[in-house]
C-alpha positions as CSV (number, residue, x, y, z in Angstrom):
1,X,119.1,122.9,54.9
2,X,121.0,120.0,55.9
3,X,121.1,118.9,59.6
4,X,124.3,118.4,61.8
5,X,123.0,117.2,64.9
6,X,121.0,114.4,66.4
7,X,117.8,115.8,67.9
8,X,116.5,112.8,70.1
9,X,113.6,114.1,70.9
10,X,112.7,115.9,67.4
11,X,111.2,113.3,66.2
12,X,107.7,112.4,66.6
13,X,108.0,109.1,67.6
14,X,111.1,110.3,69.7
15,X,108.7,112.4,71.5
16,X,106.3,110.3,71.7
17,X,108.0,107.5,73.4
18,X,109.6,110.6,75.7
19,X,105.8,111.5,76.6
20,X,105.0,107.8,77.5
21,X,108.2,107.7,79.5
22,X,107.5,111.0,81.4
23,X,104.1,109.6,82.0
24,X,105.0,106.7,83.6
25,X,107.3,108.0,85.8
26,X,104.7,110.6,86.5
27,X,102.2,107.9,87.9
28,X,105.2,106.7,89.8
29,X,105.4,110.2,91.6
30,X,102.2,110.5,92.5
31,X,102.2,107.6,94.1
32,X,105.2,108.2,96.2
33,X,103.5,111.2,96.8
34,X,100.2,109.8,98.4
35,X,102.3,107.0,100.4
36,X,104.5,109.3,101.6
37,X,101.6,111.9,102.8
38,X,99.5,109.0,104.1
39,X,96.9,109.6,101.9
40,X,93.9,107.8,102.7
41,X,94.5,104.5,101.0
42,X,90.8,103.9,100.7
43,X,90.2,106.9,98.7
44,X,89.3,106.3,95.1
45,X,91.8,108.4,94.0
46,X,94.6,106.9,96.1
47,X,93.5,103.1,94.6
48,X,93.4,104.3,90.7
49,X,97.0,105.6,91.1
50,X,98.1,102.8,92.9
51,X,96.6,100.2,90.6
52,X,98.4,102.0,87.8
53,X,102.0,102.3,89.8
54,X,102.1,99.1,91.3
55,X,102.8,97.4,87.6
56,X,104.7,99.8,86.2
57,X,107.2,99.5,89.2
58,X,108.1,96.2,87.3
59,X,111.0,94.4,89.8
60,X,111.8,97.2,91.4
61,X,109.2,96.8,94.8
62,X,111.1,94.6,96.7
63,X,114.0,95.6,95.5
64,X,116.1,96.5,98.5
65,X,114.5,95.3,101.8
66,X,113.5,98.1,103.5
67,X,112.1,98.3,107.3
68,X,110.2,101.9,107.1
69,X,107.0,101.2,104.0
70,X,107.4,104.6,103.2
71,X,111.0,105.2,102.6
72,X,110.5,101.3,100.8
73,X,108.0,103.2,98.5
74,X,110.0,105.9,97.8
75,X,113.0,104.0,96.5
76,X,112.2,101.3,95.1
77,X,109.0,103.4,92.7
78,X,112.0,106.2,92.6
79,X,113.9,104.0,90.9
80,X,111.3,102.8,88.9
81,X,110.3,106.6,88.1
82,X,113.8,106.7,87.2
83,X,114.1,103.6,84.8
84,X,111.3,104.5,82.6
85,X,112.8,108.0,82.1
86,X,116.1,106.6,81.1
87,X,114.8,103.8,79.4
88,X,112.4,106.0,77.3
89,X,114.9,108.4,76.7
90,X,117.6,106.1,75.2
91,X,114.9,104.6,73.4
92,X,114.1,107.7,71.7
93,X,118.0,108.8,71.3
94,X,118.2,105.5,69.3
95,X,115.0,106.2,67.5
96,X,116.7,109.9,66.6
97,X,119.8,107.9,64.9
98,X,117.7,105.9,62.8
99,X,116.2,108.5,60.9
């Protein structure tokens, strides 16, 4: 059975690189999340997730200058959270046209 469309994500390494990208901007998320809580930045917890967001924010922290730290957090790692899923997702769309 021949196949009309282009399924993206229906490949594994399409998937895959969907997963990492969903990960990533999961991390991102969670970090907001803490910041934006004021979670004890001491904690453990707090320090793993942030040690794992602050590089995968890439260029974005610092980004726009922002007054308030938290609203500075929660664009500029947004917009990170929302470059790896697009990023990850073209990535994989192009990956689906390859086959």
């Amino acid at each position: 059975m021949a196949r009309t469309g282009i399924h993206p994500r229906g490949t594994t390494a399409g998937r895959i690189i969907t997963g990492i990208g969903s990960v990533f901007a999961l991390i991102e998320v969670l970090h907001i999340l803490l910041v934006v809580l004021e979670a004890n930045a001491a904690n453990g917890f707090a320090t793993f997730v942030r040690s794992l967001a602050e590089p995968l924010a890439l260029f974005f922290p610092g980004l726009f200058p922002i007054d308030e730290p938290r609203l500075a957090v929660l664009v500029n790692y947004g917009l990170a959270a929302v470059f790896w899923l697009v990023v990850t997702g073209l990535l994989a769309r192009v990956l689906g046209r390859t086959r």
